[in-house]
C-alpha positions in Angstrom: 136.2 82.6 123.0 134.7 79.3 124.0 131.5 81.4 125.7 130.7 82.8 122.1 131.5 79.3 120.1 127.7 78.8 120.1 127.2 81.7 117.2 128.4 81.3 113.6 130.9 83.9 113.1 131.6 84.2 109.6 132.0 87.2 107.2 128.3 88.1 106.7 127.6 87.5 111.1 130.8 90.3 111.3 129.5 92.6 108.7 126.0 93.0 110.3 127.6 93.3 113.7 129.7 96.0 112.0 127.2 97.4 110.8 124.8 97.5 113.4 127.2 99.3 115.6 128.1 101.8 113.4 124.8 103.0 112.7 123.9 103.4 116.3 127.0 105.1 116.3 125.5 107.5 113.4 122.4 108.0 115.1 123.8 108.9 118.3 126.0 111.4 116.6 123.2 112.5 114.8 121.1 113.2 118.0 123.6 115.4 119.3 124.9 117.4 116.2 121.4 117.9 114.9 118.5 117.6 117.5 115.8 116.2 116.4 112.1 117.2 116.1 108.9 114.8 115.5 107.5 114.4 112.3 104.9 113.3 111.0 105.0 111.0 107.7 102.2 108.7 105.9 101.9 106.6 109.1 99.9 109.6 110.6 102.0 109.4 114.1 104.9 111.7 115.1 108.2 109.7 114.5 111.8 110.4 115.6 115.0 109.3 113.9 115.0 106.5 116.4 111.3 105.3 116.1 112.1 105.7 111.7 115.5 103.4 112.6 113.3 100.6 114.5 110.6 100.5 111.8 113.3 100.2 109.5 115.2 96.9 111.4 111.9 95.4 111.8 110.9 95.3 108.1 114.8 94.0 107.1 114.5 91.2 109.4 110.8 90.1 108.2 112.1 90.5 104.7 115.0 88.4 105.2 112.9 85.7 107.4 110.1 86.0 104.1 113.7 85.7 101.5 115.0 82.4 103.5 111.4 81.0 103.8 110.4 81.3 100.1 113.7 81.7 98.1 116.1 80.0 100.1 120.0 80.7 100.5 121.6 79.5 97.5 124.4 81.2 95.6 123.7 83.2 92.6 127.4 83.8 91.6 130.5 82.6 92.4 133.5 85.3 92.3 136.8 84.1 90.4 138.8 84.5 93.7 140.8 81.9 94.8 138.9 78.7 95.3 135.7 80.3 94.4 133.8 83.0 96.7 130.1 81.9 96.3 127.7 84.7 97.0 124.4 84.4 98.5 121.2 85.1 97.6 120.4 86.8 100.8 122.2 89.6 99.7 119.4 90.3 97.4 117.0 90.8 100.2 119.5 93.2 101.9 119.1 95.2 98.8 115.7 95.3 99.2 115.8 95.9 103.0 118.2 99.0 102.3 115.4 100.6 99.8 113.4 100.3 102.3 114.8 102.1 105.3 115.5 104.8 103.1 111.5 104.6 102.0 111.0 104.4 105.7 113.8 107.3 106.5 112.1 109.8 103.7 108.4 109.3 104.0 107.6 107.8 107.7 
């Protein structure tokens, strides 16, 4: 454990890991139940699944880069568990990054 110390493992670092895994996980099982054919969407270029996937992780992580920069990380609510469990406005720009890999999934 003391090779990973460097990283902030909390709840939110797990989740995305989570996450992450299991929707390459998805898309891999995806490329073998269903092939795939290209498409073509309103970029005007032929797209895949995976080329639709990278667009999509792209945009979340500029949106969350633009969220921190201009809005910050504050809470916004504070659940009545325990001691308090304060949620994070970054969860609001999550929101908006999962809109927008399913704009991305449905039109590109």
């Amino acid at each position: 454990m003391e090779n990973i110390a460097w990283m902030a493992w909390t709840l939110p670092t797990a989740i995305f890991f989570v996450m992450l895994a299991l929707t390459l996980g998805v898309m891999t099982w995806l490329g073998v139940a269903y092939p795939e054919a290209e498409r073509v969407g309103i970029l005007r270029i032929p797209t895949t699944r995976g080329d639709r996937l990278f667009i999509s992780l792209v945009l979340s992580a500029v949106i969350h880069l633009l969220w921190i920069a201009s809005v910050g990380t504050d809470p916004i609510a504070t659940l009545p568990i325990g001691e308090g469990v304060e949620i994070s406005s970054l969860w609001l720009a999550t929101l908006i990054s999962l809109v927008s890999a399913v704009a991305i999934f449905r039109t590109v």
